[in-house]
C-alpha positions as CSV (number, residue, x, y, z in Angstrom):
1,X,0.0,0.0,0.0
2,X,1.3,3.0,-1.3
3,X,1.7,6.0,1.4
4,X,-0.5,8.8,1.4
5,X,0.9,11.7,-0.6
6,X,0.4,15.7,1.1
7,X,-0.2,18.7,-1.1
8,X,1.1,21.8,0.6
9,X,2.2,25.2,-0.1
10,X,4.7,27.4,1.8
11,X,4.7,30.9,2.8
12,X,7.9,33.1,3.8
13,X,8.9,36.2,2.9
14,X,12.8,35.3,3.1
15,X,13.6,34.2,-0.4
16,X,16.2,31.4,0.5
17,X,14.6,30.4,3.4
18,X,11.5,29.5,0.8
19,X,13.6,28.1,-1.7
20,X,15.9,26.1,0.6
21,X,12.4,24.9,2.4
22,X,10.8,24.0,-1.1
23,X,14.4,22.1,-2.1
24,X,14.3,20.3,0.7
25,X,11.2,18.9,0.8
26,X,11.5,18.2,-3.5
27,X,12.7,14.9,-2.6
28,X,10.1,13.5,-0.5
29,X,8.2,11.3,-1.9
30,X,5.0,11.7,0.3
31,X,5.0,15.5,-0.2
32,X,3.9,17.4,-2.9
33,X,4.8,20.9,-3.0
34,X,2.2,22.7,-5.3
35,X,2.7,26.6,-4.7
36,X,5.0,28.6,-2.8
37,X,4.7,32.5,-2.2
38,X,6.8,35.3,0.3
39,X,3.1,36.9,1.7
40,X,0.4,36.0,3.6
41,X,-2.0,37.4,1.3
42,X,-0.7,35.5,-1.4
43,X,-0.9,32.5,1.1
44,X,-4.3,32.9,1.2
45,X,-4.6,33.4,-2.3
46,X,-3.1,30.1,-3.0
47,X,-5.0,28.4,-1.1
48,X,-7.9,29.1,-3.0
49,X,-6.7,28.6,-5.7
50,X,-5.0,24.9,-4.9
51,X,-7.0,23.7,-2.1
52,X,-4.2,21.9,-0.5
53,X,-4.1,19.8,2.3
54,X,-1.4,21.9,4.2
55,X,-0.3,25.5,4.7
56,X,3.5,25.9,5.9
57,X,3.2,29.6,6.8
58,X,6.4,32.3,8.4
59,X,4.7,33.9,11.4
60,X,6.2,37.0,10.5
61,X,5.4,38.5,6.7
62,X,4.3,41.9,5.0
63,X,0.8,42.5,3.3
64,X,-0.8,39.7,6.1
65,X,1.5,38.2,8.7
66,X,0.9,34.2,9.4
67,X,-1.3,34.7,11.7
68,X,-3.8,36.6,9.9
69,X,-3.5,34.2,6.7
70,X,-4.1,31.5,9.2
71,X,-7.3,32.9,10.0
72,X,-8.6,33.6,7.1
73,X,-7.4,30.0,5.9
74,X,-9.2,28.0,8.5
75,X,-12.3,30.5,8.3
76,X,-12.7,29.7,4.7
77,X,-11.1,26.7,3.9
78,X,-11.7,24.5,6.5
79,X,-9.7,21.5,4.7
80,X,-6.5,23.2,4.9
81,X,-4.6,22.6,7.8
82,X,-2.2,25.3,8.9
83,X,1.5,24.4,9.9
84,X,3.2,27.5,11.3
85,X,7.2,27.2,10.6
86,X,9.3,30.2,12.8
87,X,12.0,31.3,14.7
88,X,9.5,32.9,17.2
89,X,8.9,30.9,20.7
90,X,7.1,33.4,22.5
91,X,3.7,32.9,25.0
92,X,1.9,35.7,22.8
93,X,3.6,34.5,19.4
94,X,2.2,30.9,20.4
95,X,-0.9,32.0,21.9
96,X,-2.3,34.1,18.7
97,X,-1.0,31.3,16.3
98,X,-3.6,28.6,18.0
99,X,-6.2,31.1,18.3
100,X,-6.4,31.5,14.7
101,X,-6.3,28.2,13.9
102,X,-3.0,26.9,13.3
103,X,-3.2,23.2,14.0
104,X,1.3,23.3,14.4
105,X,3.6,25.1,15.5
106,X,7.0,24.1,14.9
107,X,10.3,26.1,15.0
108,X,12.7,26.5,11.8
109,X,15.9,25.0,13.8
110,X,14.0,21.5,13.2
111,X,15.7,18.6,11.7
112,X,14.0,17.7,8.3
113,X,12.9,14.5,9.6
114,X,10.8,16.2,11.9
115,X,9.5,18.5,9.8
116,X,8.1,15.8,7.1
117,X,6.7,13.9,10.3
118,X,4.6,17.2,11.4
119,X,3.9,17.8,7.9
120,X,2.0,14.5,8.2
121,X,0.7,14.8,11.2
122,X,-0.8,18.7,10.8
123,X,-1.8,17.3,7.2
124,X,-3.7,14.6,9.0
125,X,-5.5,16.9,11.3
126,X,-3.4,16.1,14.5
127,X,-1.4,18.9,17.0
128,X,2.2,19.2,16.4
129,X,4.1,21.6,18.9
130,X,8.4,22.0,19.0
131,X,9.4,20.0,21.9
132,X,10.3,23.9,23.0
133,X,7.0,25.4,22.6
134,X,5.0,22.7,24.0
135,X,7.1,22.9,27.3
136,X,6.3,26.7,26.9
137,X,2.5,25.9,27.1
138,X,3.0,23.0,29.6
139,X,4.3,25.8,32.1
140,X,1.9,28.6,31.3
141,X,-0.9,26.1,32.4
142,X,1.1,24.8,35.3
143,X,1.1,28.7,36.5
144,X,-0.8,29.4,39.9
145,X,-4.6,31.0,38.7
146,X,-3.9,35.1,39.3
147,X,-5.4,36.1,42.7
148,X,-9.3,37.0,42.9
149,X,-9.8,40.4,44.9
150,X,-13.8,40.6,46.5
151,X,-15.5,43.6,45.1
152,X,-15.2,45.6,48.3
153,X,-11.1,45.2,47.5
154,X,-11.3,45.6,44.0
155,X,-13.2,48.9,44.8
156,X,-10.5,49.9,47.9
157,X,-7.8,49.1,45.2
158,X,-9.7,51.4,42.4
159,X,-9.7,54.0,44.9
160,X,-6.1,54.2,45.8
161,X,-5.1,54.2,42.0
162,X,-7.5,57.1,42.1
163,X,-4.9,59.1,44.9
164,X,-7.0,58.7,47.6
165,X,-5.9,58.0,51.3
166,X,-7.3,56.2,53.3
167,X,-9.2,58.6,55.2
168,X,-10.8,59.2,52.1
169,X,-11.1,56.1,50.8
170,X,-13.2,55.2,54.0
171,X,-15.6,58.7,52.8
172,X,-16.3,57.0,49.9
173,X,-17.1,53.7,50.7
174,X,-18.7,54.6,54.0
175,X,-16.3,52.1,55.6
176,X,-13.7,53.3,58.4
177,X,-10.5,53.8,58.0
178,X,-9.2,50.4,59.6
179,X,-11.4,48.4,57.7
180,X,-9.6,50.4,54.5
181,X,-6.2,48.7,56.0
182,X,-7.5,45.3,56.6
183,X,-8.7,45.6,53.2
184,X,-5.2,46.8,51.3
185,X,-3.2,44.2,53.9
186,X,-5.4,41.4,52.2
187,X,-4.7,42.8,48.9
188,X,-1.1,42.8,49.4
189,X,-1.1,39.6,50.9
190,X,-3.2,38.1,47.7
191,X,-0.7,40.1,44.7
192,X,2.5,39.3,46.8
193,X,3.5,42.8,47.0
194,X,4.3,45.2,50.2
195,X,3.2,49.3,48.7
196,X,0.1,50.7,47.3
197,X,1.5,51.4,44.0
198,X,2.9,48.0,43.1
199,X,-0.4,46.8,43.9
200,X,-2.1,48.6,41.8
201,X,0.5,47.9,38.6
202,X,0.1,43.9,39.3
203,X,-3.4,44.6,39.1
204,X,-3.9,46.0,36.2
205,X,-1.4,43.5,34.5
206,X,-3.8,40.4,35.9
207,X,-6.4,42.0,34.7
208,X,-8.2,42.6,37.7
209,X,-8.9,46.7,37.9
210,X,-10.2,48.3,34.5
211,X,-7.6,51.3,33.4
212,X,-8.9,55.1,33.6
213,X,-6.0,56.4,32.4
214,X,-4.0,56.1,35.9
215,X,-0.5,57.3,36.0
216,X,1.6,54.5,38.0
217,X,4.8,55.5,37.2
């Protein structure tokens, strides 16, 4: 039984990385290169055109970077897989890649053995991660859940980044002003910090006050 041949194309705007890429995959007898192109755009455009079974995008590329071709891709041509072949390793990089879509992510310092076997395997429908980039995502999940403030010290919290004291703080939530420091104690406690205005910064970066334009600096 003969083994099941791939039609893909490849995407990157670096000329000799593309040609290099398409060269070394020429020999493969399972893989059919059908279209190559330096753009996500044309990426897209390909697609259309060729229907294949695989995408090999660059993350990085002018007109429509990799992620955005791999959006539009997977939106519209849902039997395309997307195989996303860079040099980036990064938590956002990562993160936006598999939003879109991509069903791989694999790093360009891979041998070529393991790129034809995740060219099979993201052709077939299956995750493929760099050994790298799935440790990356093993320890993001592994990461403690950021702290939950109550309302009352979300709202004690909002009111320092407003400049309030304490004193004042209490006015406005018709609280006294002890009650204000139990309050900030437990938030420091919760966001690991020890002054007001750290507290405030790790909030905002968990996501757990709403910006009004404070200054923190």
């Amino acid at each position: 039984m003969s083994e099941v041949r791939h039609r893909i194309i490849v995407a990157d705007d670096h000329t000799v990385m593309r040609a290099g890429l398409v060269a070394l995959l020429a020999d493969e007898p399972s893989i059919d290169v059908v279209g190559d192109c330096g753009d996500g755009r044309a990426a897209v455009g390909l697609v259309a055109q060729l229907r294949p079974d695989l995408a090999v995008l660059d993350l990085r590329m002018p007109v429509l970077g990799g992620v955005g071709a791999t959006a539009e891709i997977t939106a519209a041509h849902p039997g395309t897989r997307v195989l996303i072949l860079t040099t980036y390793d990064t938590d956002a990089e990562i993160e936006r890649a598999v939003e879109a879509g991509a069903t791989g992510y694999l790093l360009k310092d891979a041998s070529r053995e393991q790129l034809v076997a995740a060219i099979h395997a993201a052709a077939r429908g299956e995750t493929v991660l760099a050994p790298r980039v799935a440790q990356r995502l093993v320890a993001r999940m592994r990461r403690p859940a950021p702290a939950a403030l109550t309302p009352r010290e979300a709202a004690v919290l909002t009111a320092v980044a407003d400049g309030l004291s304490n004193a004042e703080i209490g006015a406005r939530l018709h609280i006294a002003e002890a009650t204000v420091k139990t309050h900030l104690l437990r938030v420091f406690a919760k966001l690991e910090v020890s002054d007001r205005t750290r507290a405030v910064v790790v909030a905002l970066e968990q996501g757990l006050l709403r910006s009004h334009g404070w200054n923190t600096e």
